[in-house]
C-alpha positions as CSV (number, residue, x, y, z in Angstrom):
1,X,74.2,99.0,84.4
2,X,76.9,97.2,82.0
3,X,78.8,94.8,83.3
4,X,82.3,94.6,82.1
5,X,84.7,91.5,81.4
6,X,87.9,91.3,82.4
7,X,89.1,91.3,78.8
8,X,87.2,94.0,78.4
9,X,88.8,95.9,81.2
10,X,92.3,94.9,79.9
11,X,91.4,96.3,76.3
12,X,90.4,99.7,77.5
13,X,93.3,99.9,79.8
14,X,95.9,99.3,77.0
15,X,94.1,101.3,75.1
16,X,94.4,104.0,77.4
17,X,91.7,104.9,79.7
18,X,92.0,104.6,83.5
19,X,90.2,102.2,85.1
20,X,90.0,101.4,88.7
21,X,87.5,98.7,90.4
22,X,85.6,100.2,93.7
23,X,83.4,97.7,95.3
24,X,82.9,95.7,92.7
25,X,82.1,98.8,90.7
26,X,84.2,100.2,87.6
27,X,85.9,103.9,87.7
28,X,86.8,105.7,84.8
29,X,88.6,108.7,85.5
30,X,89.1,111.2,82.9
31,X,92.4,113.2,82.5
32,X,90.8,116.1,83.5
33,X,90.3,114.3,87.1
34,X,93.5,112.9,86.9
35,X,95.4,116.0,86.5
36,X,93.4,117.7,89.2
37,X,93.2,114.7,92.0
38,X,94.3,116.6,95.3
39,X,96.3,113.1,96.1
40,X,98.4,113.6,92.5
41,X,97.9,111.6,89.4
42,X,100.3,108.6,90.7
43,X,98.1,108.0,93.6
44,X,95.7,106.8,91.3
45,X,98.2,105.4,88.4
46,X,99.1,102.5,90.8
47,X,95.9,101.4,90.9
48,X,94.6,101.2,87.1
49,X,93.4,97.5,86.6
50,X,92.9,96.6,90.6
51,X,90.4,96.8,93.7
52,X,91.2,99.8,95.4
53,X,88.3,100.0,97.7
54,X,90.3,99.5,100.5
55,X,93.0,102.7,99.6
56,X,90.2,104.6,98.4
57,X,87.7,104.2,101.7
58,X,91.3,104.7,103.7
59,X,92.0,108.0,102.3
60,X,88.5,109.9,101.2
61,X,85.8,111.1,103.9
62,X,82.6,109.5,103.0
63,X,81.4,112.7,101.6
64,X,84.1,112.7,99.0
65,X,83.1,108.6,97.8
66,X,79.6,110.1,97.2
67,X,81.2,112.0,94.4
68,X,82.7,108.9,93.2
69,X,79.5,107.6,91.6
70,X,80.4,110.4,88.9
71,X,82.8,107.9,87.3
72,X,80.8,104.4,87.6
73,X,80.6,103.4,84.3
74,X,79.6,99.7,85.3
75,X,80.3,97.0,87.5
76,X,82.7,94.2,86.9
77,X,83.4,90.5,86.6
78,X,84.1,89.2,90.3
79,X,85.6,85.8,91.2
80,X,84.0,84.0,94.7
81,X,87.7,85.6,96.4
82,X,86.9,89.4,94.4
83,X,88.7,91.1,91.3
84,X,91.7,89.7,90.5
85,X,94.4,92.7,90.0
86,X,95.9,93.4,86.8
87,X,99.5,94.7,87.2
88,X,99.1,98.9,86.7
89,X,101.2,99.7,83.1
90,X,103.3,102.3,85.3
91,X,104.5,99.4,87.3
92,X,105.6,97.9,84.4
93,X,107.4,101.3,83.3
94,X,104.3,102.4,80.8
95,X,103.2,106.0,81.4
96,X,101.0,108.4,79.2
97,X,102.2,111.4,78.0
98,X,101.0,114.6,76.1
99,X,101.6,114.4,72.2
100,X,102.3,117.8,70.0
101,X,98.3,117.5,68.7
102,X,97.0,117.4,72.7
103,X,96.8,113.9,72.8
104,X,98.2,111.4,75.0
105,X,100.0,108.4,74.1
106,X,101.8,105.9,75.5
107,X,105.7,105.8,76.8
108,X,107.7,103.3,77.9
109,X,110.1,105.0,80.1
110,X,111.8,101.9,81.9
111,X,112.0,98.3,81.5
112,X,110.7,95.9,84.0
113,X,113.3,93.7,85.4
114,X,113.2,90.7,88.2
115,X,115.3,89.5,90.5
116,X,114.4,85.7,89.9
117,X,112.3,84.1,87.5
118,X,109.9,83.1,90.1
119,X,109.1,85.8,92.0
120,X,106.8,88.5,91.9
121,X,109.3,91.4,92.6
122,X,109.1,94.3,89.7
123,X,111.6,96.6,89.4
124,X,112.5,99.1,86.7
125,X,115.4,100.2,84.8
126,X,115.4,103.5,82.1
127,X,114.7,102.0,78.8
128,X,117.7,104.1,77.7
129,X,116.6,102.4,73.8
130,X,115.2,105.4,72.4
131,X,114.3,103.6,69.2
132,X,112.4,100.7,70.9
133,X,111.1,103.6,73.3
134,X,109.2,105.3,70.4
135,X,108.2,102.4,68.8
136,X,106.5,101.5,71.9
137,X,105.6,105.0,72.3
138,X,103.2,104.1,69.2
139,X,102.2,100.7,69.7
140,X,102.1,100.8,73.5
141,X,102.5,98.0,76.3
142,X,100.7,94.8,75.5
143,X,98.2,92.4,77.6
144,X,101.0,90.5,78.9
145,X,102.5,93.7,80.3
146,X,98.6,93.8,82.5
147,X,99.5,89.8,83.7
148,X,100.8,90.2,87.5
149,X,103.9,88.5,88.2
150,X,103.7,85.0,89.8
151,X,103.5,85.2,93.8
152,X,103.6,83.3,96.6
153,X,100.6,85.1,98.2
154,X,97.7,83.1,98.3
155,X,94.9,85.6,96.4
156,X,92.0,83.8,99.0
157,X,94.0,84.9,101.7
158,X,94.5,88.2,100.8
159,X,90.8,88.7,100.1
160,X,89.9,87.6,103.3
161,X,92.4,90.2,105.1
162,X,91.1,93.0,102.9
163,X,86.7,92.0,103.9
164,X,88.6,91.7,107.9
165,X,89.8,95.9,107.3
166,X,86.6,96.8,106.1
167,X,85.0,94.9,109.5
168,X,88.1,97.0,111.1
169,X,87.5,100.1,109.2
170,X,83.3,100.2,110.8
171,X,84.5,99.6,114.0
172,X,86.9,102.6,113.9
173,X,84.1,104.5,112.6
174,X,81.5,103.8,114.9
175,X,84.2,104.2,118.0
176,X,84.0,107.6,117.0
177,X,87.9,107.9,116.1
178,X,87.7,109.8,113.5
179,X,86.2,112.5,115.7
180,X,89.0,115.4,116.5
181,X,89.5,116.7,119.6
182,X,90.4,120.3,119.9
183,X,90.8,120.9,122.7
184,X,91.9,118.1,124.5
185,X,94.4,117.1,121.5
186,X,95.0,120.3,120.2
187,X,94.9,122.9,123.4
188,X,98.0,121.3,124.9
189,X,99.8,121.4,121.6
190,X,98.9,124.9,120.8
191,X,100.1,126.0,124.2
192,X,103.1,124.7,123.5
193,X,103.4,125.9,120.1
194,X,103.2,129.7,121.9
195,X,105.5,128.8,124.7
196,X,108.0,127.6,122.3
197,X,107.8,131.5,120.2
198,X,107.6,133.3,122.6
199,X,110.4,131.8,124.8
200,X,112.5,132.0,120.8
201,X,111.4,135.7,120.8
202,X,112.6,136.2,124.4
203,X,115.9,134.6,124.1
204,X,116.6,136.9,121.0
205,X,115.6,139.6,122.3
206,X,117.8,139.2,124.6
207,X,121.0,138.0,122.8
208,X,120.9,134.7,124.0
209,X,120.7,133.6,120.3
210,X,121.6,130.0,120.8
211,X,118.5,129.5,123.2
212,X,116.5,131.3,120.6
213,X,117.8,129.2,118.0
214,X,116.6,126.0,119.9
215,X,113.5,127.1,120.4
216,X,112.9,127.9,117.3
217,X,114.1,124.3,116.1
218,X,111.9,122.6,118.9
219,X,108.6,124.9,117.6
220,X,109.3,123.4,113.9
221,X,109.6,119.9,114.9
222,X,106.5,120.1,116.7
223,X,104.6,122.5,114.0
224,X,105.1,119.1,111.6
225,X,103.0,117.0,113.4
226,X,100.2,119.4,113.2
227,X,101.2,120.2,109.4
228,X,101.0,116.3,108.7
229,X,97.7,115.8,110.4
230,X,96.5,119.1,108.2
231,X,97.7,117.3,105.0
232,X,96.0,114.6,105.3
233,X,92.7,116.1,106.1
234,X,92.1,114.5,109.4
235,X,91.9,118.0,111.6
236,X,88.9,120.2,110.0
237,X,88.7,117.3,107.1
238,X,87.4,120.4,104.9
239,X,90.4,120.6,102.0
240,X,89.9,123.5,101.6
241,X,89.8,125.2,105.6
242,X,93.0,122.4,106.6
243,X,95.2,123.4,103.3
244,X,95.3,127.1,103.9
245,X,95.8,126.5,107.6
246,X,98.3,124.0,106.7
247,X,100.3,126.5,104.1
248,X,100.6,129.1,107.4
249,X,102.3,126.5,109.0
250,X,104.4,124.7,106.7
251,X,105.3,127.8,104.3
252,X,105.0,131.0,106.1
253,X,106.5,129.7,109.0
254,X,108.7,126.8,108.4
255,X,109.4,127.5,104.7
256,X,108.6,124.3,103.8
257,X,105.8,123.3,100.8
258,X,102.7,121.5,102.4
259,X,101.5,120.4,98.3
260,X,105.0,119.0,97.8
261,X,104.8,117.1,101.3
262,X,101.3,115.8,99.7
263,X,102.2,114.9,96.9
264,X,105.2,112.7,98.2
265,X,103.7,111.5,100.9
266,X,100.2,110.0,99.6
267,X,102.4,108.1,97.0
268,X,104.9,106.8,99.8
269,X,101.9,105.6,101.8
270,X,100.2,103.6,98.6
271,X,103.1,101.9,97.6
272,X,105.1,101.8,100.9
273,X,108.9,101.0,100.8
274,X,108.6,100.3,97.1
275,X,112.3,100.5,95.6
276,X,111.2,101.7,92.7
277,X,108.2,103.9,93.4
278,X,108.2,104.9,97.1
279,X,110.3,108.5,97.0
280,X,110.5,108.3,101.1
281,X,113.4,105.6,100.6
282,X,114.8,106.7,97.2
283,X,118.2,108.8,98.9
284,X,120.7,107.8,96.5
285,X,123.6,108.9,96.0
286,X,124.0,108.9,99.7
287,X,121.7,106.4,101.3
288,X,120.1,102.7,100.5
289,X,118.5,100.5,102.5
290,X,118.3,97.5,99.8
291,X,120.9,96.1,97.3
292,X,118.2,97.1,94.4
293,X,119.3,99.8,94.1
294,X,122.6,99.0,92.8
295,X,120.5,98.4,89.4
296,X,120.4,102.0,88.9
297,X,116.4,101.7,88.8
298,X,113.9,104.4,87.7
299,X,111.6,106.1,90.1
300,X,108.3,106.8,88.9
301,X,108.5,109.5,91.2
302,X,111.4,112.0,90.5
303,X,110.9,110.4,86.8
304,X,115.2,110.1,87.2
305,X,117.6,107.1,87.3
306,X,119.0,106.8,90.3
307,X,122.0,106.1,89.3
308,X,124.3,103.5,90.9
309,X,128.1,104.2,89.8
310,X,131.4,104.0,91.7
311,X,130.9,107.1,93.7
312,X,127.3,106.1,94.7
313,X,129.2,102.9,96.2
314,X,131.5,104.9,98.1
315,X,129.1,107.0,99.6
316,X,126.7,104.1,100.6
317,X,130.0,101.9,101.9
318,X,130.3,104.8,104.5
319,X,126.0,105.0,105.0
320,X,126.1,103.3,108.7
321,X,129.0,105.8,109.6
322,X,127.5,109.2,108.3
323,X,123.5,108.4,109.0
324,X,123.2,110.3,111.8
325,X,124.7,113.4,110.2
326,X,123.3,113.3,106.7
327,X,119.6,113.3,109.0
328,X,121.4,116.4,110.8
329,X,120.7,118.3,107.7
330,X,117.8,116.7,106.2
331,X,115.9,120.0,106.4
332,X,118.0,121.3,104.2
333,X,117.1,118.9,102.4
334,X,113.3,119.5,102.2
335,X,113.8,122.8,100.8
336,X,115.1,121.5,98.0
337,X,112.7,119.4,97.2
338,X,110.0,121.5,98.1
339,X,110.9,124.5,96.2
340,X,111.8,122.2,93.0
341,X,108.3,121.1,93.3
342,X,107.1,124.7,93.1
343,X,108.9,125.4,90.6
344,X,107.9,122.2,88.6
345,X,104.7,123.5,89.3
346,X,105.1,126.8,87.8
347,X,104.7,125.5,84.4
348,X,102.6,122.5,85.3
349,X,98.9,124.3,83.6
350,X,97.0,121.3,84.9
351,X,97.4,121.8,88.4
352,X,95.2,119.7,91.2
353,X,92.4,121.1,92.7
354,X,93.0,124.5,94.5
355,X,96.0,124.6,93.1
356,X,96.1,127.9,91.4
357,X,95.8,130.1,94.8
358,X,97.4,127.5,97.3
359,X,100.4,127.9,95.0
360,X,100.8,131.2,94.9
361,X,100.0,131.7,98.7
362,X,102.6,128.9,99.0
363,X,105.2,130.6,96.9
364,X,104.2,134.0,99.0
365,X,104.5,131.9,102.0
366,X,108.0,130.7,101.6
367,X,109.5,134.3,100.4
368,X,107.4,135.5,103.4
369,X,109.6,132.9,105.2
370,X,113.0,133.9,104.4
371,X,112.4,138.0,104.5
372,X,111.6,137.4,108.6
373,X,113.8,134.3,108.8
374,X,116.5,136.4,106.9
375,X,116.1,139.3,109.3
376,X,116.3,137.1,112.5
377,X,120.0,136.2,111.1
378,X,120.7,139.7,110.1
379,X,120.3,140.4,113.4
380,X,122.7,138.1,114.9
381,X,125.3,140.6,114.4
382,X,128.2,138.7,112.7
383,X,127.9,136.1,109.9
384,X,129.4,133.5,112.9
385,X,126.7,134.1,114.8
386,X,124.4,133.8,112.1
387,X,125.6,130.8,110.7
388,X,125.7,129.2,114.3
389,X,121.6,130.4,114.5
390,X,120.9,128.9,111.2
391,X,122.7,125.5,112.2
392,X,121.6,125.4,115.2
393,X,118.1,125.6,114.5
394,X,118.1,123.3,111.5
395,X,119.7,120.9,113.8
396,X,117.5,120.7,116.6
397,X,114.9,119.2,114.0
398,X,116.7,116.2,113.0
399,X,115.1,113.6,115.9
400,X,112.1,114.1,113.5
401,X,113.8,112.2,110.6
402,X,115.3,109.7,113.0
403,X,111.9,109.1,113.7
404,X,110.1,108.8,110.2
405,X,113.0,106.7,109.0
406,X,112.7,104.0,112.2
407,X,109.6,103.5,111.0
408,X,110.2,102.0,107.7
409,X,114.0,101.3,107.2
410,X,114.4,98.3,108.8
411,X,111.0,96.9,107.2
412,X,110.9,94.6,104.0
413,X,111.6,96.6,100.6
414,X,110.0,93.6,98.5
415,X,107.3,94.1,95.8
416,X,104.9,91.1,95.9
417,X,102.8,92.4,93.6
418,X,99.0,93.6,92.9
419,X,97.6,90.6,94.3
420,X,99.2,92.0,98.5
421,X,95.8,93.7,99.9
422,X,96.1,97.1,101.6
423,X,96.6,95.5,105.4
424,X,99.1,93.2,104.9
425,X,101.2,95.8,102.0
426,X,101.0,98.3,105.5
427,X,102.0,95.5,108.4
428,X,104.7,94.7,106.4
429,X,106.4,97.3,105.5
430,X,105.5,99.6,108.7
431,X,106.8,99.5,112.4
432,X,105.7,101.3,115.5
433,X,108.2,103.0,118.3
434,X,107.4,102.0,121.7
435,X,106.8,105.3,123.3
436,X,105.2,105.7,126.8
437,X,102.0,107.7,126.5
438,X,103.5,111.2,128.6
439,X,106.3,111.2,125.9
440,X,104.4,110.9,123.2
441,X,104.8,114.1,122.2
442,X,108.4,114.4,121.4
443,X,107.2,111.8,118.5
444,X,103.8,114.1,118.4
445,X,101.9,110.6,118.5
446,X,103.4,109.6,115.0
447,X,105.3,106.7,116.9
448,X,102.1,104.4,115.9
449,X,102.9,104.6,112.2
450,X,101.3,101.5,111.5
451,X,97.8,102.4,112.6
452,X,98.6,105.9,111.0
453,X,99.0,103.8,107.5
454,X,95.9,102.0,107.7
455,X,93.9,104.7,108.8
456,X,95.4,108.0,107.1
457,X,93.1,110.3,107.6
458,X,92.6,109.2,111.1
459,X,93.3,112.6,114.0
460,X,96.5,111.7,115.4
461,X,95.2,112.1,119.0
462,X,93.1,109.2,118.9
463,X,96.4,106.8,117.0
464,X,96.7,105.2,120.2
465,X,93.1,103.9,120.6
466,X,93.0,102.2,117.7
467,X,96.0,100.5,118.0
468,X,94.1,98.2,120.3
469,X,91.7,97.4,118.0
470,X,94.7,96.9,115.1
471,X,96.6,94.7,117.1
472,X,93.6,93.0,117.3
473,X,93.1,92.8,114.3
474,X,96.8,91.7,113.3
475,X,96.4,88.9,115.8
476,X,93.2,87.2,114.6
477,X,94.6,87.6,110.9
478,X,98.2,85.9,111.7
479,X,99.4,89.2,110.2
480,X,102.6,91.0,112.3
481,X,102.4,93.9,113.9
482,X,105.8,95.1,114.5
483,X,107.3,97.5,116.8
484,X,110.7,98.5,118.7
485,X,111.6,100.7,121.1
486,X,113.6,103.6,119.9
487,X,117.0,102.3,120.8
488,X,116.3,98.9,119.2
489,X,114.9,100.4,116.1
490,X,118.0,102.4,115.8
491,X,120.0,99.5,115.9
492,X,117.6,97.3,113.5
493,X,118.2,100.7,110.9
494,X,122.0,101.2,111.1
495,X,122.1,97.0,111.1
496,X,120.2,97.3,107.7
497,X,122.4,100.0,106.5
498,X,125.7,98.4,107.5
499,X,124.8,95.2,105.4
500,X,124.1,97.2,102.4
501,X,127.3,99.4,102.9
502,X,129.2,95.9,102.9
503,X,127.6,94.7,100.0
504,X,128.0,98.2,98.1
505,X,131.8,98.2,99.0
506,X,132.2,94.8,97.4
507,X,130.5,96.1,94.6
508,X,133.2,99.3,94.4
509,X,135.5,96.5,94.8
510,X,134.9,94.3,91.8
511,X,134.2,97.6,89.7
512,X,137.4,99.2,90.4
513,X,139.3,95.7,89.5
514,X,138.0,95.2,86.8
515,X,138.7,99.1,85.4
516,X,142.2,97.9,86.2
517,X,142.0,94.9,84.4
518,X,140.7,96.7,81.3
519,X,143.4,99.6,81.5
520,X,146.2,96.3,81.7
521,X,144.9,95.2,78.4
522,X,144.7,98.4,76.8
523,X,148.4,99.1,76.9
């Protein structure tokens, strides 16, 4: 089997091909595989030119890694500490792109910027040069856009956290955690899944239409938890069995898109509170939880600027006072961006695997939505009435946002680049909500969000056990596991949202003066 240099490595990356190490093992994954990755394309594009055997064991059944040998194309030059990461070319705002021949080629759709000259923060701006932009679109990024940052992280250190998971990852393994239990997880659950429709059927059916309306919020919130669990594979882990169950759930019932929830979600868990690549804490214009985003950076993500102007600054000065409400309506929210995503879709001819039929049963699943969802407000009677069901029921959601957002809002937004291993990215940027066991369910076990990063795919029933052997873990590796009860975490959040709001208002400040200034010396 070849064994590959480094340089070697670095020369096939700029010169296009994607290469990730696995176990001291080199992938190459075609396009083809790229395109049809169930995870999405960027799950993998973060991790050309590093070790991702830690992610990749994390978020694949065992089955699925057999497959992997498909792409071994050699092994690689190790140092005594492992493979030293190159930095991926999309985190340095590089991306491949189709050419009128077929092709691909390379793109550079935003400019790498840092905050000081010694640290290892990368974030990005739009490279709004277009003629440097094709330029580089034909000569593409360069070895010194593959050299990570400097860091502060000691690269020994972090190898020894990463071989510490692996021992952590067996023990899960053989504690039999990965087991699901269906009836002792999922019987109570599905009991109250029923109770919830029928009592929302009963209440309508009897004009109690607010009642109705509750329930049906409460049987939403709670169908989530099961829909989450499904989209990560860790009920049936069969793809094929926990997607279609999964689209029943999230589109035919709660006319949401369970492949746009995927597709978000695996990159928010791989690059975790990322400024510039994590969609779960890109909300701009009307929330941010760090002052990078007043450089109007580029997501990878939504492949937009988010752009930071005068009215951005006004909504975010006012972010501590209209949290609570915005989260009111995030779900409202989530069709949009679901049903963009379907539509993006629609002309994407390179879909993921599955993706031909679980699209169109999703896109049947969401009109299939909104004809009996429809009907139900149609039958209110009056559009008051109806307008009070839809609120009503939307509303009733919302503690499930508080929730997701308490567990990463108050964490650190700071990049400190390729050379951070998988448990200390997840400690750091992750935080638990104390929650006694018998009200667990009201958070449907997803309080332990920090377990639930390491171990993805892990059945959220059993979270709870291995959060022993996590904190464990943490605590032998000096690493910190954090976690707040839910009124403290609410108060770390709107504490981290009221600092940026000052900041931003400053900013809408010194802008607005200096617009003044300028009009003075105009006339």
């Amino acid at each position: 089997m070849r064994r590959w240099t480094r340089q070697e490595v670095a020369a096939r990356i700029l010169a296009g091909e994607t290469l990730v190490v696995y176990n001291n093992q080199l992938l190459r994954i075609p396009p083809t595989w790229l395109n049809a990755h169930p995870g999405g394309s960027l799950a993998i594009l973060h991790f050309v030119g590093r070790d991702a055997s830690d992610e990749m064991d994390a978020y694949h059944s065992q089955d699925t890694m057999r497959k992997v040998k498909m792409f071994v194309v050699g092994t690689v030059d190790m140092s005594s500490d492992g493979w030293e990461p190159f930095q991926p070319p999309i985190m340095s705002g590089w991306a491949r792109k189709p050419a009128s021949d077929g092709s691909f080629t390379w793109h550079h759709e935003a400019t790498s910027i840092s905050p000081t000259n010694l640290s290892s923060e990368v974030l990005l701006i739009h490279n709004a040069n277009k003629a440097a932009s094709e330029q580089h679109q034909t000569y593409g990024p360069s070895l010194a856009d593959l050299i990570s940052p400097p860091s502060n992280l000691s690269f020994p250190t972090q190898a020894k956290h990463s071989a510490a998971y692996k021992r952590l990852h067996k023990r899960v393994i053989e504690a039999g955690l990965y087991k699901t239990r269906y009836v002792t997880g999922y019987g109570p659950e599905i009991a109250r899944y029923i109770l919830l429709a029928v009592s929302s059927v009963y209440a309508y059916s009897s004009n109690w239409f607010i009642t109705s309306a509750i329930c049906l919020g409460l049987l939403w919130h709670q169908l989530v938890f099961t829909v989450h669990d499904l989209g990560h594979m860790g009920v049936t882990h069969n793809w094929t069995i926990d997607r279609l169950v999964a689209i029943i759930l999230a589109d035919f019932i709660g006319g949401l898109s369970v492949g746009w929830w995927v597709d978000n979600h695996n990159v928010h868990h791989l690059v975790t509170n990322h400024p510039s690549h994590d969609p779960d804490i890109e909300h701009l214009p009307f929330l941010a939880i760090s002052t990078a985003f007043f450089n109007s950076l580029w997501s990878t993500y939504y492949k937009r600027t988010m752009t930071f102007n005068r009215f951005t600054a006004l909504l975010v000065s006012l972010q501590h006072k209209i949290f609570y409400v915005l989260l009111g309506f995030g779900r409202f929210n989530l069709y949009a961006n679901a049903y963009g995503f379907l539509v993006r879709k629609a002309f994407d001819h390179r879909k993921a695997r599955g993706g031909r039929w679980s699209w169109w049963l999703e896109v049947i699943g969401v009109v299939f939505f909104w004809c009996w969802f429809g009907a139900v407000l149609k039958g209110c009677g009056s559009w008051t009435t109806a307008l009070t069901y839809l609120l009503v029921s939307h509303l009733v959601t919302s503690p499930l946002h508080v929730q997701i957002v308490l567990s990463h809002f108050s964490m650190s937004t700071d990049d400190l680049g390729p050379t951070e291993s998988f448990p200390h990215r997840q400690l750091r940027t992750t935080t638990d909500v104390i929650c006694p066991s018998y009200l667990s369910f009201l958070h449907g076990g997803l309080h332990l969000q920090v377990t639930h990063h390491l171990f993805p795919r892990l059945p959220r029933h059993n979270l709870r056990k291995a959060s022993v052997l996590v904190k464990q873990f943490a605590k032998e590796q000096g690493l910190v596991y954090a976690e707040f009860g839910f009124i403290r975490g609410n108060a770390e959040v709107l504490g981290v949202l009221k600092n940026v709001a000052e900041q931003a208002r400053i900013v809408g400040t010194v802008a607005h003066t200096e617009i003044q200034e300028a009009m003075k010396k105009v006339h």
